[in-house]
KOLDRENVO-96416 format. One line per field, with one value per residue (C-alpha): residue in one letter; residue number from 0; x negated, y, z. Coordinates in nm, 2 decimals, always signed. Example, Ala and Ser with C-alpha at 12.3 -4.5 7.8 and 13.67 -1.06 7.14 Angstrom:
2
residu: (a/s)
num: (0/1)
u: (-1.23/-1.37)
v: (-0.45/-0.11)
w: (+0.78/+0.71)
***
This chain:
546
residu: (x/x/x/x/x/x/x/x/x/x/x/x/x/x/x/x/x/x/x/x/x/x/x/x/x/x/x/x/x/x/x/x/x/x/x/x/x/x/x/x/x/x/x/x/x/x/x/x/x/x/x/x/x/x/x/x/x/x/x/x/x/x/x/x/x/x/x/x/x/x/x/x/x/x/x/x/x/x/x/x/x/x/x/x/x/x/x/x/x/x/x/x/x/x/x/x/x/x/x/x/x/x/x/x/x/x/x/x/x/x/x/x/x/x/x/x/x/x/x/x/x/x/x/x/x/x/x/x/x/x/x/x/x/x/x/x/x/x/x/x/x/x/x/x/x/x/x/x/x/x/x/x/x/x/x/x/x/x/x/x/x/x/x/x/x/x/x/x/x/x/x/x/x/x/x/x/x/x/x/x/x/x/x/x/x/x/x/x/x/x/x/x/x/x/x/x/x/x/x/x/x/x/x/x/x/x/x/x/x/x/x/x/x/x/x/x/x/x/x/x/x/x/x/x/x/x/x/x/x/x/x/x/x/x/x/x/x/x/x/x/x/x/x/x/x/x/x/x/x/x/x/x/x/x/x/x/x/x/x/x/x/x/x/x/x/x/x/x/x/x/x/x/x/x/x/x/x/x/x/x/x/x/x/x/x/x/x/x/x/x/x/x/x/x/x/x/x/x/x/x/x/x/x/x/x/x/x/x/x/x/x/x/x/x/x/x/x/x/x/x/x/x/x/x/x/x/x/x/x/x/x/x/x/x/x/x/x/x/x/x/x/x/x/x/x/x/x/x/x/x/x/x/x/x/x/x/x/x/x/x/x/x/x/x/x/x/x/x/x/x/x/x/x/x/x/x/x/x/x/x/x/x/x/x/x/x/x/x/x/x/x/x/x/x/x/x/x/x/x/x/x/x/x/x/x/x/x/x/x/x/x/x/x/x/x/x/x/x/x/x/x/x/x/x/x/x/x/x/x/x/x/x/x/x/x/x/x/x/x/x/x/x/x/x/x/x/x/x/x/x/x/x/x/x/x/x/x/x/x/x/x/x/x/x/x/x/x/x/x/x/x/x/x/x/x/x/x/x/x/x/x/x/x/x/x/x/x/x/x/x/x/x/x/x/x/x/x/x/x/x/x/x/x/x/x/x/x/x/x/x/x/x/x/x/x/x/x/x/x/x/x/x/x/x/x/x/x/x/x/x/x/x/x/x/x/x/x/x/x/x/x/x/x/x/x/x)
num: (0/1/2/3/4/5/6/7/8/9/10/11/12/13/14/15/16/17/18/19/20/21/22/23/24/25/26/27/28/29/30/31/32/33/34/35/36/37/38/39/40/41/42/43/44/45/46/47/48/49/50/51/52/53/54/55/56/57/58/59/60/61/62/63/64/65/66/67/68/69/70/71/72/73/74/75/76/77/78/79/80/81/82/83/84/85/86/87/88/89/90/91/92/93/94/95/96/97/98/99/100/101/102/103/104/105/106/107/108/109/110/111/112/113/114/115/116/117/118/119/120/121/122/123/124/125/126/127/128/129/130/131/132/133/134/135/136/137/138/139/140/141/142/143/144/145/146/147/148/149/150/151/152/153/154/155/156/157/158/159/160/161/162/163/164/165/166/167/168/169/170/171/172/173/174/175/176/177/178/179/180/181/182/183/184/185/186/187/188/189/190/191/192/193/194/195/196/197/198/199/200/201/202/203/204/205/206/207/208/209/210/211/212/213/214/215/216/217/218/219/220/221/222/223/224/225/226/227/228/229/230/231/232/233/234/235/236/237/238/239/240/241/242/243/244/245/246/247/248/249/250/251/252/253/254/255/256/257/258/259/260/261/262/263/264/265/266/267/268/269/270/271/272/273/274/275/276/277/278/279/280/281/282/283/284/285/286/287/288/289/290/291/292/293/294/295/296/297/298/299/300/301/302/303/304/305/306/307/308/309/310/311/312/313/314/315/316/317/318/319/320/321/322/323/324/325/326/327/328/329/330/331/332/333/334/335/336/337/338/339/340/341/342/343/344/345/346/347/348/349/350/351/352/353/354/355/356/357/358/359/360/361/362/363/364/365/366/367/368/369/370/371/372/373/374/375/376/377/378/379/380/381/382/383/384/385/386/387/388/389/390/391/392/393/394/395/396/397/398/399/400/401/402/403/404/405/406/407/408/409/410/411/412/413/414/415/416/417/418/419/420/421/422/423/424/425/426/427/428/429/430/431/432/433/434/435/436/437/438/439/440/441/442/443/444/445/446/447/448/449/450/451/452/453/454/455/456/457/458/459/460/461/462/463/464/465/466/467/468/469/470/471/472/473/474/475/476/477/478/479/480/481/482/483/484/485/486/487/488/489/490/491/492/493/494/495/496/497/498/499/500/501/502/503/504/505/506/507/508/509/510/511/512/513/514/515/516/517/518/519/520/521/522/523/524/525/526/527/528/529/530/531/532/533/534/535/536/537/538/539/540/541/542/543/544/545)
u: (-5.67/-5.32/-5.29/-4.97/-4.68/-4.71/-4.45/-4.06/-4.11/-3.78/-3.82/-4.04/-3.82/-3.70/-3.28/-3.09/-3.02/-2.65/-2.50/-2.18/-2.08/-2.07/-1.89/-1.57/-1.44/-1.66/-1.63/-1.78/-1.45/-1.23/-1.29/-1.19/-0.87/-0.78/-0.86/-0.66/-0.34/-0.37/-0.38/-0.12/+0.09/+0.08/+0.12/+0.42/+0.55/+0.44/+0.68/+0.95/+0.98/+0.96/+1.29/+1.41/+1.22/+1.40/+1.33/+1.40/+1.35/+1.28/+1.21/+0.82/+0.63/+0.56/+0.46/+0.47/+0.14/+0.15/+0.14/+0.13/+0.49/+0.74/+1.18/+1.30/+1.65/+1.72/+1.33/+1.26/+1.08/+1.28/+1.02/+0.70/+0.62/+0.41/+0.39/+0.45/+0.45/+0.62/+0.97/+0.95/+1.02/+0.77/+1.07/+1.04/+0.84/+0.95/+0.88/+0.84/+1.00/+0.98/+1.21/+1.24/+1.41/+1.78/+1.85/+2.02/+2.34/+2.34/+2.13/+2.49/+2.54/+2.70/+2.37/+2.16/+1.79/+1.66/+1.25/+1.20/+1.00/+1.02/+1.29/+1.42/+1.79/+2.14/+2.21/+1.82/+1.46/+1.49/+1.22/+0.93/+0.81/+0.68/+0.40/+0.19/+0.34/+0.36/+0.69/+0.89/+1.19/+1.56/+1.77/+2.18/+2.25/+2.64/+2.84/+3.07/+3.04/+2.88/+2.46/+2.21/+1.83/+1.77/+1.86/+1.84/+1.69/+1.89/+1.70/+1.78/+1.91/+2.33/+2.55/+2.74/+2.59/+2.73/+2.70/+2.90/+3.28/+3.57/+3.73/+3.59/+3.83/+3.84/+3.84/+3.96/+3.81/+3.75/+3.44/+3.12/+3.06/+2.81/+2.86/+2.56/+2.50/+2.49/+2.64/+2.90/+3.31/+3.41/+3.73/+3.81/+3.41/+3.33/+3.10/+3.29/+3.14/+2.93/+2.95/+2.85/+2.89/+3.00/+3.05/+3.25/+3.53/+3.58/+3.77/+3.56/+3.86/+3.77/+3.46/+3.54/+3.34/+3.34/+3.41/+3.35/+3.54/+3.40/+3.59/+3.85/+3.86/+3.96/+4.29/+4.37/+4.37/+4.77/+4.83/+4.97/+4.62/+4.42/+4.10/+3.94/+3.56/+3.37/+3.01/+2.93/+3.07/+3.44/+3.50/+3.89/+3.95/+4.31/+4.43/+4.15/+3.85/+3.64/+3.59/+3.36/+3.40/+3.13/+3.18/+2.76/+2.44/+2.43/+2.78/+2.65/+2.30/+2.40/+2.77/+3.04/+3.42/+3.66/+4.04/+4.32/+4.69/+4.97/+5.24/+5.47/+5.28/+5.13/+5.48/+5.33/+5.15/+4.80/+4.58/+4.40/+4.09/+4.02/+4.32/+4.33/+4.35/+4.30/+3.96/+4.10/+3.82/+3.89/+4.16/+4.39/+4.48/+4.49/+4.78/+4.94/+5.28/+5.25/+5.36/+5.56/+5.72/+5.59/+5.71/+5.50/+5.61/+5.47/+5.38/+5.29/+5.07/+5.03/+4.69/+4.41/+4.37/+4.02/+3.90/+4.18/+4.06/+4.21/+4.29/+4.37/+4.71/+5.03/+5.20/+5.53/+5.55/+5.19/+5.29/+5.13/+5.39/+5.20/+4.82/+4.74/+4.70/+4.55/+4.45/+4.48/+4.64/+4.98/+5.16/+5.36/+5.68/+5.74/+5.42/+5.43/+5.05/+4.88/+4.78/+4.82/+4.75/+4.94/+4.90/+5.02/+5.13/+5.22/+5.52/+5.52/+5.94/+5.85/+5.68/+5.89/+6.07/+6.16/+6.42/+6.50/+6.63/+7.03/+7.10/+6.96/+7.24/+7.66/+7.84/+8.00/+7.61/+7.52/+7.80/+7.72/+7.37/+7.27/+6.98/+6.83/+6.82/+6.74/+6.47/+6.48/+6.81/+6.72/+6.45/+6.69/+6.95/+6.70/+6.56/+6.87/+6.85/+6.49/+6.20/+5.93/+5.55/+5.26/+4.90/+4.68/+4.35/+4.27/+3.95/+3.86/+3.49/+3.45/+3.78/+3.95/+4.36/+4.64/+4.94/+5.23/+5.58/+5.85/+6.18/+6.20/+6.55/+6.48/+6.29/+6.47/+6.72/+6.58/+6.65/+6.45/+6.33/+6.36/+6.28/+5.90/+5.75/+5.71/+5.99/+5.91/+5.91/+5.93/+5.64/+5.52/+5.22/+5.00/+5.00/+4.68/+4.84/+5.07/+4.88/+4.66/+5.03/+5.16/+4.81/+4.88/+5.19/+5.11/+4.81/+5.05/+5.24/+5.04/+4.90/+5.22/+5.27/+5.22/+4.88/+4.79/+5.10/+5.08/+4.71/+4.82/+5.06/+4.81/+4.58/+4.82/+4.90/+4.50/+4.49/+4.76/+4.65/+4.30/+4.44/+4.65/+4.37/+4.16/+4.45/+4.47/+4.14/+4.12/+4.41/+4.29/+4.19/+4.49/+4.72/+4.50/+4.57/+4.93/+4.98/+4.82/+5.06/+5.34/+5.19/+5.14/+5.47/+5.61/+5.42/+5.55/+5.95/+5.87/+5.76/+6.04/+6.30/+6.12/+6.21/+6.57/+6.61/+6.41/+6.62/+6.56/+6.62/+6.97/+7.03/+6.94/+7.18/+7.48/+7.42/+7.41/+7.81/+7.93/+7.79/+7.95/+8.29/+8.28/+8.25/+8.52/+8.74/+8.65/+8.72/+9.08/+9.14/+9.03/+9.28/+9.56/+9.48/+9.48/+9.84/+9.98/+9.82/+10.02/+10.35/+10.42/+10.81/+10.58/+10.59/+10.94/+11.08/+10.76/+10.57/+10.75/+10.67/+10.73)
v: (-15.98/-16.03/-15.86/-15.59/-15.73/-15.53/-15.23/-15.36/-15.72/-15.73/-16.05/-16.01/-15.68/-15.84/-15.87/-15.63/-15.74/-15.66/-15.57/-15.76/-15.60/-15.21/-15.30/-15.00/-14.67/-14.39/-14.10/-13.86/-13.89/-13.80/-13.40/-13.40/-13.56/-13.37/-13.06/-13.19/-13.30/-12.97/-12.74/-12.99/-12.89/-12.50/-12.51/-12.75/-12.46/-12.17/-12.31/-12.40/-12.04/-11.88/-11.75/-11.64/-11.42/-11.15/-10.82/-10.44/-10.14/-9.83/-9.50/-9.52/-9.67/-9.40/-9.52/-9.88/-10.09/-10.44/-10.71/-10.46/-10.28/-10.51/-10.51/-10.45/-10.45/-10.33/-10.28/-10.66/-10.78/-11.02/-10.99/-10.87/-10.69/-10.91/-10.80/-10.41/-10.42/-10.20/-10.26/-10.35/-10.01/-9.82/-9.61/-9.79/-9.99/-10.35/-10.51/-10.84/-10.94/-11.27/-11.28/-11.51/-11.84/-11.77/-11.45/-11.64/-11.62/-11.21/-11.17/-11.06/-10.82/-10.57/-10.59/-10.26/-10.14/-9.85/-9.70/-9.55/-9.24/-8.89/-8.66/-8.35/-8.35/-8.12/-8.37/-8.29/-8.44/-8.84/-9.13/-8.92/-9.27/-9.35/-9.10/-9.33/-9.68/-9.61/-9.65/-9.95/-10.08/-10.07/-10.39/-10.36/-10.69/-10.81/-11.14/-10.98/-11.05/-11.33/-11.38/-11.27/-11.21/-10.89/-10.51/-10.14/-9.97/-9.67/-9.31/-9.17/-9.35/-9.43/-9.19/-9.46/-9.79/-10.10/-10.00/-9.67/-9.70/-9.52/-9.44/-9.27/-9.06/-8.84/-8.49/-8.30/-7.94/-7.70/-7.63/-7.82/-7.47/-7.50/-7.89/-8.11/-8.47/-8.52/-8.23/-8.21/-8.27/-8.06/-8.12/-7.89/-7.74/-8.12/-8.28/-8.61/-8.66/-8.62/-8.59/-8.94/-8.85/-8.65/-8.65/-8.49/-8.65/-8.84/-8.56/-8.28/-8.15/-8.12/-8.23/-8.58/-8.56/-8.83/-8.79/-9.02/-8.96/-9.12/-9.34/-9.27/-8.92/-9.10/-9.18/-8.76/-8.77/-8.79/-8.80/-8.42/-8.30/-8.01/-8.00/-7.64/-7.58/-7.43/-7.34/-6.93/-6.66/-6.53/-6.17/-6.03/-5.71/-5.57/-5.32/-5.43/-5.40/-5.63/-5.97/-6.24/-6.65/-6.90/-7.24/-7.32/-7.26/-7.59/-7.55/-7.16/-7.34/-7.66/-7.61/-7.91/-7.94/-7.93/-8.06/-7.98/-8.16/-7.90/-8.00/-8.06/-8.32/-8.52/-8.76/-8.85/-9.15/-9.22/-9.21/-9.47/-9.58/-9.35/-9.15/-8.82/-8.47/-8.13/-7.92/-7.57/-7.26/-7.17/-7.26/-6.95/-7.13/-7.45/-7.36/-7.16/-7.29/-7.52/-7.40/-7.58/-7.33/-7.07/-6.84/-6.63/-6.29/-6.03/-5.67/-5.41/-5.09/-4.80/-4.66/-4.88/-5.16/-5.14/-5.23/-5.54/-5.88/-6.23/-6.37/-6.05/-6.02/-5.89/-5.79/-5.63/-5.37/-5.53/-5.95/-6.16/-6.30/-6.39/-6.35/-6.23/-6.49/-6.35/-6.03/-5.97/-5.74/-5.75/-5.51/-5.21/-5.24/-4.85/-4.80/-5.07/-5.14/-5.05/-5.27/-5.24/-5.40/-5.71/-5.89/-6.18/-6.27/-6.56/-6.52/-6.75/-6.76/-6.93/-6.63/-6.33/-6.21/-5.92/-6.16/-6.39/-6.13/-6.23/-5.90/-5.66/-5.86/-5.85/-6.11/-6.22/-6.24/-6.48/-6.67/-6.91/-6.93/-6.93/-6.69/-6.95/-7.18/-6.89/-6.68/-6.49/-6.37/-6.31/-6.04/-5.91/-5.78/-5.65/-5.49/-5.25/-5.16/-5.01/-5.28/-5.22/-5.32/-5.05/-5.08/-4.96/-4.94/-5.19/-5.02/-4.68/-4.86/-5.05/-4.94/-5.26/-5.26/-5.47/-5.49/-5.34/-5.47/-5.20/-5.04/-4.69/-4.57/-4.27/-4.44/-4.48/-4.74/-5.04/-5.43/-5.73/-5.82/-6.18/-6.14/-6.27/-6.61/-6.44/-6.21/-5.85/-5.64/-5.23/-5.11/-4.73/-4.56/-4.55/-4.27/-4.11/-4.15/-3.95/-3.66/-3.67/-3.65/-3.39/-3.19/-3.24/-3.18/-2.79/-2.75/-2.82/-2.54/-2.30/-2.37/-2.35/-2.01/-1.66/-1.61/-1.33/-1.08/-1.17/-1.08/-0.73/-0.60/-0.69/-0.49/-0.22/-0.25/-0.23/+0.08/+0.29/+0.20/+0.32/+0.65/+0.69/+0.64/+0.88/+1.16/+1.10/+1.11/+1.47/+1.60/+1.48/+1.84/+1.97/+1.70/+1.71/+2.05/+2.05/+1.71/+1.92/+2.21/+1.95/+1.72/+2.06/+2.16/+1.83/+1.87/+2.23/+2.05/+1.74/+1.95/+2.20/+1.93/+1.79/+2.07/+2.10/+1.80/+1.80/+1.82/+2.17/+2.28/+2.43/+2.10/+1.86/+2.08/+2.03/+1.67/+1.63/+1.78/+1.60/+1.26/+1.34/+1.44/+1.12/+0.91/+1.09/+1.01/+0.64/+0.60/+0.74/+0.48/+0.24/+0.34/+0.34/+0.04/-0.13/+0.00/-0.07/-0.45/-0.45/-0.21/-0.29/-0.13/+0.25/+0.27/+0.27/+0.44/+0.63/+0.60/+0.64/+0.84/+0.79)
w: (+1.31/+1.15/+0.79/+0.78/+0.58/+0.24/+0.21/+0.02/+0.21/+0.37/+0.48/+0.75/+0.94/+1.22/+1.28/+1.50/+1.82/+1.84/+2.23/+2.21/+2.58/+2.41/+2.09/+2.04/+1.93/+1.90/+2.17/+1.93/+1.75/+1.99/+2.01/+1.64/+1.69/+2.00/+1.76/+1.49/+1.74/+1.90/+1.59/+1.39/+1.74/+1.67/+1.32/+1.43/+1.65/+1.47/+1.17/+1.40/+1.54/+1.21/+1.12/+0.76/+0.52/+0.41/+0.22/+0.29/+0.02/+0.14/-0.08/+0.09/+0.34/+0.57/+0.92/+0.80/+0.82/+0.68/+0.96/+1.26/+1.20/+1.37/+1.37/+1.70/+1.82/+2.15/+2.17/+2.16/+1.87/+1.62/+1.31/+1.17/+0.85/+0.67/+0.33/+0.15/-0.18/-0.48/-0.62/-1.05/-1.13/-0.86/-0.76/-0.40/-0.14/-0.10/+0.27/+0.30/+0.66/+0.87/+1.14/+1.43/+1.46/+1.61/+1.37/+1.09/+1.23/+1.22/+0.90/+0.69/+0.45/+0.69/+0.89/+0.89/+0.88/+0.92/+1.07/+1.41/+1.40/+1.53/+1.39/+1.44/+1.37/+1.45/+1.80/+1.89/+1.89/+1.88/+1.83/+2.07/+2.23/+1.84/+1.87/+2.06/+1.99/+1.62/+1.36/+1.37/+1.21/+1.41/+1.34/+1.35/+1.37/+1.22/+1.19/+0.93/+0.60/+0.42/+0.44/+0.30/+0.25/+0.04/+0.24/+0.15/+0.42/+0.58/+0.50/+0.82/+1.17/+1.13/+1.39/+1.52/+1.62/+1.78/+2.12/+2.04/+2.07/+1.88/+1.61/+1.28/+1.07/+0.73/+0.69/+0.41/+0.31/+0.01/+0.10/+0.28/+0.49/+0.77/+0.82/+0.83/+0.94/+1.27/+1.38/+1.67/+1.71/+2.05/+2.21/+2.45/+2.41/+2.50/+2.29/+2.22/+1.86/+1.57/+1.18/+1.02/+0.66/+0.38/-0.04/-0.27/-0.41/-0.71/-0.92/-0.76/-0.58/-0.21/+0.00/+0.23/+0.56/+0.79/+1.16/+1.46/+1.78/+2.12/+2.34/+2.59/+2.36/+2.04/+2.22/+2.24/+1.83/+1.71/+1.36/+1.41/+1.53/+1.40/+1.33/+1.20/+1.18/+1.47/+1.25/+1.32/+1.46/+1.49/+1.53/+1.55/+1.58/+1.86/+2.03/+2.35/+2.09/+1.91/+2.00/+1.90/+1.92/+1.94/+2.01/+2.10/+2.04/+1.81/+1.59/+1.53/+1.43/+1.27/+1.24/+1.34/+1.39/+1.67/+1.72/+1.92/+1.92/+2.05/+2.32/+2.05/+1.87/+2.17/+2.11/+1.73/+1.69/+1.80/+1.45/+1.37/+1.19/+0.88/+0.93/+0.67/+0.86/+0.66/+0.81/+0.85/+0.82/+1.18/+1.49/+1.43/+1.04/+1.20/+1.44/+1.19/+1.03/+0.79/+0.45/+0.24/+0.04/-0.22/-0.45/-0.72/-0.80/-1.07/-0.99/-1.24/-1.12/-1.37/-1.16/-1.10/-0.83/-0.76/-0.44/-0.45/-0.42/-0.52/-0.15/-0.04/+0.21/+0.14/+0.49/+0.55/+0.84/+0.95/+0.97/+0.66/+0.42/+0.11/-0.06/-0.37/-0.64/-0.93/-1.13/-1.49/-1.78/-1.90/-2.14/-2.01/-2.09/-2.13/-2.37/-2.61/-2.72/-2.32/-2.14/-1.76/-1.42/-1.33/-0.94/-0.90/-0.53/-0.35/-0.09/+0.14/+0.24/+0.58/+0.71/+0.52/+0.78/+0.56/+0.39/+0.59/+0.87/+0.83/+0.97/+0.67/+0.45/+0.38/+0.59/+0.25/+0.13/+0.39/+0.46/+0.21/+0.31/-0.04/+0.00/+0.24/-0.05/-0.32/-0.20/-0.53/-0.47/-0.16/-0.24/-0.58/-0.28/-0.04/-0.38/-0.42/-0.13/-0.15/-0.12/-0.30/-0.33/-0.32/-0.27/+0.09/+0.17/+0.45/+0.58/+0.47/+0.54/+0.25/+0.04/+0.04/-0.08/+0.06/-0.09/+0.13/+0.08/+0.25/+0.24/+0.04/+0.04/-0.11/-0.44/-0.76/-0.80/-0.97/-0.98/-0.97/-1.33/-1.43/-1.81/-1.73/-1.68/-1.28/-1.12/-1.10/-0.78/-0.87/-0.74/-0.61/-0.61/-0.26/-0.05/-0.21/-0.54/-0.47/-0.25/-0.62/-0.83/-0.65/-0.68/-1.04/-1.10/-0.95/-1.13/-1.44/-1.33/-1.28/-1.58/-1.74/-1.58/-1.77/-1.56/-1.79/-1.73/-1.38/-1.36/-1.59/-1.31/-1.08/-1.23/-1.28/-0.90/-0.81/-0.99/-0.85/-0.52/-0.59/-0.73/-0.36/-0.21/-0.39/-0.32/+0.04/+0.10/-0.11/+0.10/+0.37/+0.58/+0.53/+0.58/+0.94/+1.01/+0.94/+1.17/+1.45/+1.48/+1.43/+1.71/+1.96/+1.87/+2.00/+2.35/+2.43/+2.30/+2.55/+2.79/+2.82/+2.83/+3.13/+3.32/+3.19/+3.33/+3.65/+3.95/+4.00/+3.66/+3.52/+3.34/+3.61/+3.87/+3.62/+3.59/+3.93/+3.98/+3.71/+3.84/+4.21/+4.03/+3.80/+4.12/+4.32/+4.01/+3.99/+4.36/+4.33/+4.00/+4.25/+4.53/+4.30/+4.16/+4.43/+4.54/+4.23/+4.27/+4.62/+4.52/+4.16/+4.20/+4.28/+3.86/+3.85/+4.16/+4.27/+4.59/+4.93/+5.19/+5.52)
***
């Protein structure tokens, strides 16, 4: 029996028998490479349709979720949130965006961003369809401009879009009134438009609001249209009753503006982009006349002016001509040291009929025509001949005051006073004025009146009528008796000259005869009469007889 070759005697292993026929590549090392090709392949195309990484700052993230809220445009996906992180200064959110290959072109600094999610807003409900798909972020793509990578996300969605055509323009107001974003332009009660924007101007002076007018409409705005604001209610009062304006249910709500060119202005220009136009408070001050002209005048009241307001009209006959500017208290010039009302007015010339009427002047006055050019001699003519200024109540309601410019012939002659930094128009009392004047002025004469003689012989009268009375009333039996015998003495008189005078009585037969004789002597004036009418010659030679 062979001994076993001790263990670590490498000598006696037997060589390999190497099969030259199989001798190659492995197999087992293909699945790796294909692995390796295949994933080297996606990362190849996963790179190549990456597009650029950009970043949008919002004020927060809400509806945003890292890697799941995607940038759509047109509802087609260009990009993925992939990263939300804080700005340096934690006053904002910082997304981190990669968009898809293709989008480098439109990635500009005029390009827009902005998140999709329900709203409720003045032009309705929008974004509904995010309630079950979740928030994403609208992209505005934009070739204008030069490139970029860093955008501030919009707040709220833009009003006008690249798909929306027109023409945006600038308002000008005093006040912001019932505009908000979003609300509606109406031309003709057509909804044509909406608000985009508005801010106040640089030196405070008047509110800018931004308009954007739809196309074909856009092509109806001249630069002589109107536009006036349509938010609430008008009511006018006229001689039919009250009536009450409304544009819609949204401009009452939400407010908005509307615009109107008149026949006379539809030759002016078409307006174009960011065109300036003046927002009137209503349509009735939009188609007014403009004014261009204004003249201040002083007026000087010696009773009070409660109850009138800065803004408040001055009319003659009924028709606005001015508005009261201002209130305050000036010295009187007949009581040195007091201090009385002083109004100052605005007349607007362009409206005063009550001066400009050529017939209430001289021919030699207005042949010139110097009073067209000099309103304020003008009103110092139509002053001498009685126009003065007095204060009415406009509604017996609340006790508001007008002022009333109107002739007065029969008030004191007086001029216009140019002394002052403002010309002064004489002024009167108002009606109830002088109902309390007059009241006054009689209790100062009465008064003023010797009341106490007059109530002595009144006194005195009192008594001596009490005394007659007392006197009658003692005499009054006899003075009863003595009328009755007078009175029965009266019927037995009446009584027999009744019968005197009946027809069968002495009288009434005596009568009788001298009637019938009185009549047979008016008939024979009558037949002579009428032969002297026919024989005139009878008074001088008599009357013939055959």
């Amino acid at each position: 029996m062979a001994e076993p070759n001790p263990p670590g005697d490498l000598d006696s292993v037997p060589d390999a028998i190497v099969d030259e026929k199989n001798k190659g590549f492995p197999v087992v090392w293909l699945l790796p490479l294909v692995a390796l090709l295949v994933g080297g392949w996606l990362f190849y195309k996963t790179e190549s349709e990456k597009g650029p990484e950009i970043t949008i700052r919002f004020r927060t993230a809400e509806g945003i979720e890292q890697g799941k809220t995607q940038v759509k445009f047109r509802d087609v996906t260009v990009g993925t949130v992939n990263k939300v992180d804080f700005t340096e200064d934690l006053k904002a959110v910082q997304l981190t965006v990669t968009m898809l290959a293709g989008t480098e072109g439109y990635l500009t600094e005029k390009s827009r961003f902005w998140v999709v999610k329900p709203r409720i807003g003045a032009g309705g409900i929008s974004g509904l369809g995010t309630l079950f798909s979740g928030a994403y972020i609208e992209f505005e793509p934009s070739t204008e401009g030069k490139a970029a990578k860093s955008y501030i996300g919009l707040e709220r969605p833009p009003i006008v879009t690249i798909d929306k055509e027109g023409t945006k323009f600038r308002l000008r107001a005093d006040t912001l009134g019932s505009i908000s974003i979003g609300a509606p332009v109406y031309f003709r009660q057509f909804d044509i438009g909406e608000i985009t924007d508005f801010k106040l101007a640089d030196d405070y002076s008047y509110v800018d609001i931004g308009v954007f007018v739809q196309a074909p409409y856009d092509k109806y705005v001249h630069t002589g249209t109107y536009f006036w604001n349509v938010g609430g209610i008008t009511m006018s009062m006229g001689a039919s009753g009250a009536k009450l304006e409304m544009e819609s249910l949204v401009a009452l709500l939400s407010g908005g503006v509307a615009f109107e060119t008149l026949p006379e202005f539809l030759d002016t220009p078409l307006a174009t982009e960011n065109t300036v136009f003046e927002l009137f408070d209503n349509r009735a001050k939009a188609l007014e006349r403009p004014i261009t002209e204004i003249v201040t005048f002083a007026l000087k009241f010696d009773g009070t002016v409660r109850g009138l307001n800065i803004g408040a009209p001055v009319e003659y006959r009924g028709l606005r001509i001015g508005t009261v500017k201002s209130i305050e208290l000036g010295a009187d010039p007949h009581n040195p040291g007091i201090d009385i009302p002083v109004v100052l007015i605005d007349i607007e010339p362009q409206r005063a009929q009550a001066y400009r009427d050529v017939d209430q002047l001289e021919p030699q006055e207005d042949a010139t025509g110097e009073f067209e050019k000099d309103p304020l001699s003008r009103i110092a003519v139509l002053v001498k001949r009685g126009l003065r200024a007095r204060l009415q109540t406009g509604s017996l309601i609340t006790g508001q005051l007008f002022v009333e410019m109107d002739y007065f012939p029969d008030a004191e002659p007086a001029a216009l006073v140019r002394s002052g930094q403002y010309p002064e128009i004489p002024t009167l009392p108002n009606s109830l004025e002088g109902i309390i004047a007059s009241v006054n002025n009689i209790l100062d004469r009465v008064e003023k009146a010797d009341l106490h003689g007059t109530l002595e012989n009144l006194n005195a009268l009192m008594v001596s009528t009490t005394r007659l009375a007392d006197t009658l009333e003692k005499d009054m039996p006899e003075l009863s008796a003595e009328l009755l015998v007078t009175l029965k003495s009266a019927h037995s008189a009446m009584a027999t000259l009744e019968a005197s005078t009946s027809a069968d009585g002495e009288i009434g037969s005596e009568l009788q005869s001298a009637l019938k004789e009185i009549s047979a002597a008016a008939r024979s004036l009558r037949v002579m009469a009428e032969y002297l009418e026919r024989h005139p010659e009878a008074l001088i030679k008599g009357k013939n007889t055959p």
